[in-house]
C-alpha positions as CSV (number, residue, x, y, z in Angstrom):
1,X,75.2,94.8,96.0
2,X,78.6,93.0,96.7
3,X,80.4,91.2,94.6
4,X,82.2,89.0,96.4
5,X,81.0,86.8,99.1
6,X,83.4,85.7,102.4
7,X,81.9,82.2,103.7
8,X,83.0,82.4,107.3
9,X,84.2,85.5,109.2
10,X,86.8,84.2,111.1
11,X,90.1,86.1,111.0
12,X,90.8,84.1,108.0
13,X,87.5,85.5,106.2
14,X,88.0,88.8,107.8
15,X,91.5,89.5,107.1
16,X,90.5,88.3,103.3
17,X,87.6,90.0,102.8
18,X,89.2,93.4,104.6
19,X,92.3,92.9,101.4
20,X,89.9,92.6,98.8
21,X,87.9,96.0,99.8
22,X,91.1,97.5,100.2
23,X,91.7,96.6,96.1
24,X,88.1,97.8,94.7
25,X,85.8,95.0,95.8
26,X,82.7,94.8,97.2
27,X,82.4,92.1,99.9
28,X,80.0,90.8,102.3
29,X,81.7,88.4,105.3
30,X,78.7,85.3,106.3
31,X,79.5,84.4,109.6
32,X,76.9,81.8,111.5
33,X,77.8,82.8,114.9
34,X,76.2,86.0,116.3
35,X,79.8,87.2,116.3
36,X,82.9,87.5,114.5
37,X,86.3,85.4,115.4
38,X,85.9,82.0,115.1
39,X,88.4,80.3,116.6
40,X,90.3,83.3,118.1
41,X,86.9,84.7,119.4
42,X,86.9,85.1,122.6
43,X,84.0,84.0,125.8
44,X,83.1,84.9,129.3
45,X,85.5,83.4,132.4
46,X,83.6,84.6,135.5
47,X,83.2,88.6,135.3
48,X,85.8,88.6,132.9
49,X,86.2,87.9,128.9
50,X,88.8,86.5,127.3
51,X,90.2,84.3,124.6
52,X,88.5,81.0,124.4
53,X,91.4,79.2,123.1
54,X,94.9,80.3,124.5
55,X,96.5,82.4,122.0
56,X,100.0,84.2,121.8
57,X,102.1,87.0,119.7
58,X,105.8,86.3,118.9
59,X,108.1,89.0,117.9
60,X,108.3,87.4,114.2
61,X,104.3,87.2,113.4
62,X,105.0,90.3,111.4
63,X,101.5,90.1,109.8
64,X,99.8,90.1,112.6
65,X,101.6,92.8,114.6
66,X,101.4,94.5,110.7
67,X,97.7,94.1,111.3
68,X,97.4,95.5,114.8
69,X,99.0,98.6,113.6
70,X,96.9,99.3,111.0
71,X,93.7,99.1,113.1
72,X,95.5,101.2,115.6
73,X,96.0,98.3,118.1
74,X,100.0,98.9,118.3
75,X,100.1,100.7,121.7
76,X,98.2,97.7,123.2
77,X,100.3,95.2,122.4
78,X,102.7,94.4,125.5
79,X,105.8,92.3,125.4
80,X,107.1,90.0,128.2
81,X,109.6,87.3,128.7
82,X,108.3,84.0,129.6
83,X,109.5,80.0,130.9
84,X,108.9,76.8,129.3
85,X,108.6,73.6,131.3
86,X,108.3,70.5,131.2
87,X,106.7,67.6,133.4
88,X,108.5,64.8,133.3
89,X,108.9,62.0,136.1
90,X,106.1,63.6,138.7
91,X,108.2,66.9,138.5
92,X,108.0,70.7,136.7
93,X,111.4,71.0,135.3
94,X,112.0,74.8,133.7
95,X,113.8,74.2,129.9
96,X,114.1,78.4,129.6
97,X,117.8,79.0,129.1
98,X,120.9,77.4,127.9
99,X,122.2,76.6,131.3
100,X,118.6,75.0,132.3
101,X,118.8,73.5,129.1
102,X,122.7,71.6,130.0
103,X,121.3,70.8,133.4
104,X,117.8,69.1,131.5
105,X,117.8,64.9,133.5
106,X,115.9,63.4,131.0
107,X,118.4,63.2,128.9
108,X,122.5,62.5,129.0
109,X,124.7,64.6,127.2
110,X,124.8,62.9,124.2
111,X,121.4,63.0,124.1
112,X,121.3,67.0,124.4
113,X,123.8,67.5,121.7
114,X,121.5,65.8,119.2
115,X,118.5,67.5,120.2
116,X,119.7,71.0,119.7
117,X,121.5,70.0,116.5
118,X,118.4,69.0,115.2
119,X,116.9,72.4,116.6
120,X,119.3,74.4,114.6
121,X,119.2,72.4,112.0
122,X,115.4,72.6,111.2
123,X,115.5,76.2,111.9
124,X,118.3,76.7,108.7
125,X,115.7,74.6,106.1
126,X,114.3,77.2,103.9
127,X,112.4,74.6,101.9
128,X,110.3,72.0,104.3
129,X,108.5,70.4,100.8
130,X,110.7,67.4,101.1
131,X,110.2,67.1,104.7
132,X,106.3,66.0,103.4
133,X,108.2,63.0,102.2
134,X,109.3,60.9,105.2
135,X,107.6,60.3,108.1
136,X,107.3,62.7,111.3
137,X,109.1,59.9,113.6
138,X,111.2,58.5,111.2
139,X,112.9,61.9,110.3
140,X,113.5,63.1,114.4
141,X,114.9,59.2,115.1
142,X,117.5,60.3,112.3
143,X,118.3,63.2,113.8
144,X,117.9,63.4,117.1
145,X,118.3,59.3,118.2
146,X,116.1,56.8,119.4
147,X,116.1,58.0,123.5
148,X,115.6,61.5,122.3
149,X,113.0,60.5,120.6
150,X,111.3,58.3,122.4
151,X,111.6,60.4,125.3
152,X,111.0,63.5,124.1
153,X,109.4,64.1,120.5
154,X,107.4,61.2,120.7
155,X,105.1,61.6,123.6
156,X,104.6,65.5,122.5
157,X,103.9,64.2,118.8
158,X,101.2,61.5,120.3
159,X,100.1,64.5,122.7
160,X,99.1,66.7,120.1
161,X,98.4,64.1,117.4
162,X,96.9,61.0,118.9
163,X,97.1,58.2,116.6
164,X,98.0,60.5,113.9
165,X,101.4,60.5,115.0
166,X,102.0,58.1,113.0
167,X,100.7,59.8,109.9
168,X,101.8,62.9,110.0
169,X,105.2,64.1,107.6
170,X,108.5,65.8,109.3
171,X,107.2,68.5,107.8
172,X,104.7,69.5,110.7
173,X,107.2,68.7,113.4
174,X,109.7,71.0,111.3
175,X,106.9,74.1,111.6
176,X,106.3,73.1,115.1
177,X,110.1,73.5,115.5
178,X,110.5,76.6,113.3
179,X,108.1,78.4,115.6
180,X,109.5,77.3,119.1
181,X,112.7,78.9,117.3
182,X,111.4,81.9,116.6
183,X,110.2,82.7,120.1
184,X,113.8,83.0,121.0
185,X,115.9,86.0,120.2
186,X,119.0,83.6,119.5
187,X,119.8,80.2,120.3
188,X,118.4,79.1,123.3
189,X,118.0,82.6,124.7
190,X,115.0,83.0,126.5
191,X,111.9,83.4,125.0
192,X,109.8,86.7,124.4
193,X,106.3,87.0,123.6
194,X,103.2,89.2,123.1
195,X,99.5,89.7,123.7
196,X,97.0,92.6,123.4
197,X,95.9,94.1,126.1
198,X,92.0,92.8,126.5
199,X,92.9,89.8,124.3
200,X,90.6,89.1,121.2
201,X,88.0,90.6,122.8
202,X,89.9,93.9,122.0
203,X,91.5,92.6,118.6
204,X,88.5,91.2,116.7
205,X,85.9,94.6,116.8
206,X,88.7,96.5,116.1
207,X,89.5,94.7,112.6
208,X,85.7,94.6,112.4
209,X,85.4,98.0,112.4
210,X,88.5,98.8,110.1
211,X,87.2,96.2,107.5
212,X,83.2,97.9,107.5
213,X,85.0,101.1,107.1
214,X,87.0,100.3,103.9
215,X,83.5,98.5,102.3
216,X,83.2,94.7,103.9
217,X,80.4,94.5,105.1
218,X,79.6,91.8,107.9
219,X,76.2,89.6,108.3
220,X,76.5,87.6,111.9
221,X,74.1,85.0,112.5
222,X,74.2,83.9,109.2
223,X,74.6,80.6,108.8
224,X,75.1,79.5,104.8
225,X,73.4,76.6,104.0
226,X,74.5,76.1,100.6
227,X,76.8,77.4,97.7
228,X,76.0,76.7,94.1
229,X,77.6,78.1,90.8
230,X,74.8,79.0,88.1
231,X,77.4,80.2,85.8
232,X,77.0,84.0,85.6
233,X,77.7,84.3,89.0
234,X,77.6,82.1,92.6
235,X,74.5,81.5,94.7
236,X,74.9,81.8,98.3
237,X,72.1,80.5,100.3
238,X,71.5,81.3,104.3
239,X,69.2,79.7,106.4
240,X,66.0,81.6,107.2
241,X,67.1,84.3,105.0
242,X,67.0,83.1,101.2
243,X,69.5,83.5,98.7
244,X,72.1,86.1,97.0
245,X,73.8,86.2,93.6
246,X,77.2,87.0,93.6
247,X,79.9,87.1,90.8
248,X,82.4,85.3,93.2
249,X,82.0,83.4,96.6
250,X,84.9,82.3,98.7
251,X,84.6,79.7,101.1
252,X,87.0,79.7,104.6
253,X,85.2,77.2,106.5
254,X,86.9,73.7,107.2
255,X,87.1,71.3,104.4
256,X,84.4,68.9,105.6
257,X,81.7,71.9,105.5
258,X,83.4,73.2,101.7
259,X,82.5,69.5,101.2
260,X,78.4,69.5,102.4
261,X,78.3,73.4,100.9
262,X,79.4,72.9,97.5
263,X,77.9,69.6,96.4
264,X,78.6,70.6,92.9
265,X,82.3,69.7,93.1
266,X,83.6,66.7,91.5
267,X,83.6,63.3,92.7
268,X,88.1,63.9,92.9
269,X,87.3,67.4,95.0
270,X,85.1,66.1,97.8
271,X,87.4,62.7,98.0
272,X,90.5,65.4,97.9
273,X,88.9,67.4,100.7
274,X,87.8,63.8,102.3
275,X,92.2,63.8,102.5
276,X,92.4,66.5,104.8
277,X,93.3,65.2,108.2
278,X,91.8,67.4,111.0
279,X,92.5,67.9,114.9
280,X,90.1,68.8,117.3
281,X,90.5,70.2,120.8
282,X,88.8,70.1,123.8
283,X,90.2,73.0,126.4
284,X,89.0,73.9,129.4
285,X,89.9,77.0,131.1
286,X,90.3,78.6,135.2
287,X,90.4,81.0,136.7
288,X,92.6,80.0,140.5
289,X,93.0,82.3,143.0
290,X,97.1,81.2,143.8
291,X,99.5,80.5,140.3
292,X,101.1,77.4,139.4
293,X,104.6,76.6,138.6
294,X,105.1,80.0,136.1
295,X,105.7,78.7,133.0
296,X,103.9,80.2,130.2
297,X,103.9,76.6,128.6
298,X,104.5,72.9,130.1
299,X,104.8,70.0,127.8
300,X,104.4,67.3,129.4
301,X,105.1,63.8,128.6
302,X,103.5,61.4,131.1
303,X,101.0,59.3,129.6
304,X,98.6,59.4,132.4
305,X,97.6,63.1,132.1
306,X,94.6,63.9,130.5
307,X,95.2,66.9,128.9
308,X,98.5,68.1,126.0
309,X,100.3,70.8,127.9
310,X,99.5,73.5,130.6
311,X,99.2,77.0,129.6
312,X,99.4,79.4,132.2
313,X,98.3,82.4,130.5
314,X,98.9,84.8,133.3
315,X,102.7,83.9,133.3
316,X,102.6,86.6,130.7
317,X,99.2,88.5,131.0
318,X,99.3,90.6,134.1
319,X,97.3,88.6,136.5
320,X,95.7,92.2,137.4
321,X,93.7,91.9,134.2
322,X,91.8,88.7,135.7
323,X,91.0,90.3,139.5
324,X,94.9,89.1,140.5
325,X,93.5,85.5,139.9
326,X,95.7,82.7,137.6
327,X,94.4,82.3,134.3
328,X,95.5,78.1,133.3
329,X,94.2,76.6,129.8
330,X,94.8,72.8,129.7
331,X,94.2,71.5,126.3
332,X,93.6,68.2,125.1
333,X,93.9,67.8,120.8
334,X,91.8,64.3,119.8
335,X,91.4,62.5,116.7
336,X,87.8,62.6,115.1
337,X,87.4,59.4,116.5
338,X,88.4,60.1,120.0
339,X,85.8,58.6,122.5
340,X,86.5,62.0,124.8
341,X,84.3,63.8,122.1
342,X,81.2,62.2,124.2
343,X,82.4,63.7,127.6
344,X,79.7,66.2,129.0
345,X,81.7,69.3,130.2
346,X,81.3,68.4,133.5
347,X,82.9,65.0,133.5
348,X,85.9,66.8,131.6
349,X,86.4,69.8,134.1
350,X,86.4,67.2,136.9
351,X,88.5,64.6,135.5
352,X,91.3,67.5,134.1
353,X,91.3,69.4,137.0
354,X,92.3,66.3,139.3
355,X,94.9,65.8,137.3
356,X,96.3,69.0,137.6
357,X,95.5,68.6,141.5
358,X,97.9,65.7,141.5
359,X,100.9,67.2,139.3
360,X,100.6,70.7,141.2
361,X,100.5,70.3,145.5
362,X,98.5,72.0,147.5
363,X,95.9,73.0,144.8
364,X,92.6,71.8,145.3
365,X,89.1,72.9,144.1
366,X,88.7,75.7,146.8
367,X,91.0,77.5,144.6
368,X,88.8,77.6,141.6
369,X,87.2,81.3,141.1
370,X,85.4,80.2,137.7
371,X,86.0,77.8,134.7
372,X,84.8,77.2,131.0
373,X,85.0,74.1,128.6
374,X,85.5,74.9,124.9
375,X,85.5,72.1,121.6
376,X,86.1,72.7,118.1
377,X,86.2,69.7,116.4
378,X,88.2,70.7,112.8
379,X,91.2,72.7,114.5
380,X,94.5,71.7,112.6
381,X,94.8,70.1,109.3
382,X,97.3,67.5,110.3
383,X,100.3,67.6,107.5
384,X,100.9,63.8,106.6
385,X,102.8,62.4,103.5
386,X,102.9,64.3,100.0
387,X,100.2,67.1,101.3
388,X,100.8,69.5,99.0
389,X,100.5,67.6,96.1
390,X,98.0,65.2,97.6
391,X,96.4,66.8,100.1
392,X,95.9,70.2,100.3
393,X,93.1,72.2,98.9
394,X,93.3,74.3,96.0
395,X,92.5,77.9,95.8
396,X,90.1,77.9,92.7
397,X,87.5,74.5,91.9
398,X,85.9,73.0,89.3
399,X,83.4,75.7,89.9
400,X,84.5,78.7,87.8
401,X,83.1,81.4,90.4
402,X,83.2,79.4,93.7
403,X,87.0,79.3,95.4
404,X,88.2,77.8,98.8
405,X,90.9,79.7,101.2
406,X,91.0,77.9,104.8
407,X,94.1,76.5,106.9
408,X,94.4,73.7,105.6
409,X,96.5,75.5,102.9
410,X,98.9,76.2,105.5
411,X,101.3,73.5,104.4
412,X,104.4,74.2,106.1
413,X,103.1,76.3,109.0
414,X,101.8,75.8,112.9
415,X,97.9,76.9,113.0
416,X,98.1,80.4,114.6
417,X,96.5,84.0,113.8
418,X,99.4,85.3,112.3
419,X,100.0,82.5,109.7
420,X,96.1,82.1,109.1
421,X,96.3,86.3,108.5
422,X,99.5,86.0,105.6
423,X,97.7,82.7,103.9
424,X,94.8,85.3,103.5
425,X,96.7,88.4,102.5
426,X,98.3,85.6,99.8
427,X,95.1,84.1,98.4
428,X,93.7,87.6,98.4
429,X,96.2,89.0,96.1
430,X,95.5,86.0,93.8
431,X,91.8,86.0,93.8
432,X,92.2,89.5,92.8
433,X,94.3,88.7,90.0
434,X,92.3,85.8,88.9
435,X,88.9,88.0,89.3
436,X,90.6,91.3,87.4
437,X,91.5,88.8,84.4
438,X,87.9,87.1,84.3
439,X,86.1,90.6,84.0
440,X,88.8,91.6,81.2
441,X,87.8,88.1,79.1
442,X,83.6,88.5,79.7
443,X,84.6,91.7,78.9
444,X,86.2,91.0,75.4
C-alpha cells in the first residue's frame, strides 16, 4: 500500500510524486481526469493533437530540459529562433533585435532609454521580496516614465490582469520581465526557444511512464472528493471508489479546491487560501491554412481586441507537424468575475476570430482547417502586495499529515512547466525531510 498520496497529477503532482519514489516512498498520483497533465495536457485540433494551452522551452528552464533528459526526451527537443511583435496603432510592428528595437514608433528616444534601463535593471535583482511591497504600476511609472508606461506596460498589465492590475506587486511584472530576459542570449539579441517534438502529447506519457517505473503509481479518473486527517495517518476519499488511509497526503490542486477538500483546516487557513488571487483563461486555438505575420508572440495593446496576445505557434513548430497548416492560440486571461466566463464556445470562436480577421488582411474564415476552445478558470495566482508573508500557502497545515504544494507558492516566478517542475523538486526534498524526522519521533 502507498504511503504517500499526490492529490492531482498534473506535472506539479507528477514531477512530485516521481521525486519522492526516487527517495524510498511509496506514492499513488489521484488525478480526476482520465488522463494525466493538467494544464500542460494536451487535446485533439482536427486530425492532429497538440498542447491545449500554448506552451514553450527557453534555453534557461534547466529543470525542465533536466527532466526531458532523464525520461530520454533530449533528442526531441528542437531549438529555433523566433520574433516578437507587437500591435500597436492597426499595425504588426516586429520588437526582435536591437536595431528593431531603436526603430520601435511608439515611443521617442527618451522613452526607449528608460524602458531598457528598466529591462536590465530588473534582470540584475537577485532578491524580488521587496518588489511585493509597492505596487506593479507604481514601480514601472518610477522606472520607466509615465508614456512608457501608459503606453506600453500598462495595457499588457490590464491584458493579462484585468482589473487586477491594479493589485498586483512589481514583483510579478519583475518575473514577467526576468523571463522575457532569459529568452535572449544577451541584451536584446534575439530570442531562442524550444519545444518537443509532438508537444505534451509526447512529454506527459513519457514522465508517466518513468515515474510508474521508479514506484508512483497513477489512478486517472479519480476524482478526490475529500481529505481528512484522523491522526495516525490521512484519509483520502474518491468518488465512486471509497476511501484510502495513508500516512501522508499532499494536495496540488488550486487553492479554492485545498479549500472544499480539507474542511478541517482552520478558520485563518481557508481565509489564507480565500487570499490567493487567481487568473483564468479562455484560449481558443486554429489551425489556418496561410500564416500570419511570424511572430512567435504579439502583444498587443489596443483595447478593442478581444483576446491578450497572438501566439503563432508554428513560427517555431515546423508547420509540417500540423499538415503545413498555421497553428495560432489567442488567449484571453479574465478575472473570476469576468462576464466572458458565460460565453458558449461558439460565441467566443466567432467573436475572436473576427478580430483577428480585422488586424490580419486577407484572412477570412475560408482559411480555417479546424479550431478548439479551452477554459481553466484558476490559472495564475496573481502576486499582489506582501504575498509571501500574506498570501501564499504554506507547505505543511494545521493538519499534521495533510500538506499543500501548488503554484501559488511560486512567489517570484511566471506560471510555466519548468518553474512548476523546480517548486516540486523543492517541496519534495522538504516533505521528505519533514516525513524522515516524523517516522524517527513515532519511532522513539
Amino acid at each position: 500500500m502507498p504511503n504517500v498520496a499526490v492529490v492531482g497529477g498534473g506535472m506539479m503532482g507528477l514531477t512530485l510524486g516521481l521525486r519522492l519514489a526516487q527517495r524510498g516512498h511509496r506514492v499513488r498520483v489521484y488525478e480526476g481526469s482520465t488522463a494525466v497533465g493538467g494544464l500542460a495536457s494536451a487535446d485533439r485540433i482536427g486530425q492532429w493533437k497538440w498542447d491545449r494551452f500554448y506552451h514553450v522551452i527557453l534555453q534557461s528552464d534547466t529543470a525542465l530540459t533536466g527532466l526531458l533528459g532523464e525520461v530520454g526526451l533530449k533528442d526531441r527537443l528542437r531549438w529555433g529562433t523566433t520574433r516578437t511583435g507587437f500591435y500597436v496603432d492597426g499595425r504588426w510592428i516586429s520588437l526582435s533585435s536591437a536595431p528593431e528595437f531603436l526603430r520601435f514608433p511608439p515611443l521617442n528616444m527618451v522613452d526607449k532609454s528608460r524602458l531598457a534601463a528598466t529591462i536590465l535593471m530588473a534582470s540584475r535583482i537577485t532578491d524580488p521580496l521587496p518588489l511585493e511591497n509597492i505596487g506593479a504600476l507604481e514601480w514601472l511609472r518610477r522606472w520607466s516614465g509615465r508614456r512608457t508606461t501608459e503606453r506600453i506596460w500598462e495595457p499588457l498589465l490590464r491584458a493579462k490582469l484585468g482589473d487586477n492590475a491594479q493589485d498586483a506587486s512589481a514583483a510579478f511584472i519583475w518575473a514577467i520581465i526576468a523571463r522575457m530576459y532569459a529568452a535572449r542570449r544577451t541584451g536584446l539579441k534575439r530570442e531562442m526557444m524550444g519545444y518537443v517534438t509532438g508537444g505534451y502529447d509526447a512529454i506527459l506519457p513519457a514522465v508517466r511512464r518513468y515515474a510508474e517505473r521508479a514506484g508512483v503509481e497513477t489512478v486517472t479518473g479519480a476524482m478526490v472528493t475529500g481529505v481528512r486527517d484522523e491522526g495516525a495517518g490521512a484519509v483520502v476519499t474518491v468518488d465512486g471508489a471509497g476511501s484510502a488511509v495513508f500516512d501522508h497526503a499532499i494536495l496540488t490542486v488550486s487553492c479554492p479546491i485545498v479549500s472544499r477538500l480539507c474542511p478541517q483546516l482552520g478558520d485563518a487557513e481557508h481565509d489564507r487560501l480565500a487570499r490567493v488571487v487567481y487568473q483564468g483563461v479562455v484560449c481558443p486555438s486554429w489551425l489556418l491554412s496561410r500564416p500570419l505575420p511570424g511572430f512567435y508572440v504579439t502583444n498587443i495593446t489596443e483595447r478593442w481586441v478581444p483576446f491578450t496576445g497572438v501566439i503563432e505557434t508554428t513560427a517555431l513548430v515546423d508547420r509540417s507537424a500540423f499538415g503545413g497548416n498555421t497553428l495560432v492560440y489567442l488567449p484571453r486571461y479574465l478575472t473570476q468575475r469576468d462576464g466572458m466566463w458565460n460565453w458558449s464556445d461558439e460565441q467566443v470562436s466567432i467573436e475572436f476570430f473576427a478580430a483577428l480577421c480585422h488586424m490580419v488582411p486577407g484572412l477570412t474564415p475560408s482559411h480555417i482547417v479546424a479550431s478548439r476552445v479551452a477554459r481553466a478558470r484558476d490559472v495564475l495566482a496573481v502576486s499582489t502586495h506582501r504575498y509571501t508573508t500574506d498570501v501564499m500557502p504554506p507547505l505543511e497545515t494545521s493538519l499534521p499529515n495533510v500538506f499543500i504544494a501548488n503554484s501559488a507558492q511560486i512567489a517570484h516566478g511566471t506560471l510555466n512547466v519548468n518553474e512548476t517542475i523546480s517548486l516540486a523538486e523543492r517541496q519534495a526534498q522538504i516533505l521528505h525531510s519533514r516525513f524522515a524526522t516524523r517516522t524517527q519521533v513515532v519511532a522513539a
